[in-house]
N, C-alpha and C positions, 0 to 999 in steps of 0.2 A: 562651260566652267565659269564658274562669278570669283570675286575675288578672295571672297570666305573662304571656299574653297580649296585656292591656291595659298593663301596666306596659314591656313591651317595644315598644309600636307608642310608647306615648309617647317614651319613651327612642329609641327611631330620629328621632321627630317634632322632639323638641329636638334634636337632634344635626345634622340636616337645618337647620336654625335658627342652631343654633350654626356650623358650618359658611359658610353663606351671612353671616353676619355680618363670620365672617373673611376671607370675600373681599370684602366692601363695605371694610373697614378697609383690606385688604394685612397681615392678621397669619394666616403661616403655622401660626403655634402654635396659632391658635384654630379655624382650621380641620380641622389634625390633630385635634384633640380631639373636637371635630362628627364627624369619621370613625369617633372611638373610639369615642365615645357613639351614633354610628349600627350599629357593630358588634355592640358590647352590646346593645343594643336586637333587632336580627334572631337574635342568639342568648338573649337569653329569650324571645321572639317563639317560636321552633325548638322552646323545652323547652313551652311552653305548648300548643302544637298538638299534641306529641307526647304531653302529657297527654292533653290533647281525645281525641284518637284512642283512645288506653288507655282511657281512662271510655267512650267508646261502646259499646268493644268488650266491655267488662264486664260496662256495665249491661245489665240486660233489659228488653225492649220495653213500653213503659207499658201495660196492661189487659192484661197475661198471666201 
């Protein structure tokens, strides 16, 4: 795991958070935002994996 990755499950994780808070409240703005911040989160989530993928494909196989 890189830290795109990590930085992006979190950022989905609060957003999901945030989100549910705004509907306990009845505040639409705060749930938008939980949206946005859930968005953000799956797109560095996206670039992080797409890293992953690239360093696999690069590195060579350990003991060769």
């Amino acid at each position: 795991m890189n830290k795109d990755q990590i930085k992006g499950k979190a950022k989905d994780l609060a957003g999901k958070v945030q989100e549910q808070a705004g509907r306990m409240v009845g505040s639409e703005e705060q749930q938008a935002k939980g949206l946005a911040k859930q968005a953000t989160g799956k797109t560095q989530q996206g670039l992080g994996n797409a890293k992953e993928t690239v360093h696999k494909a690069t590195t060579p196989p350990k003991g060769h």
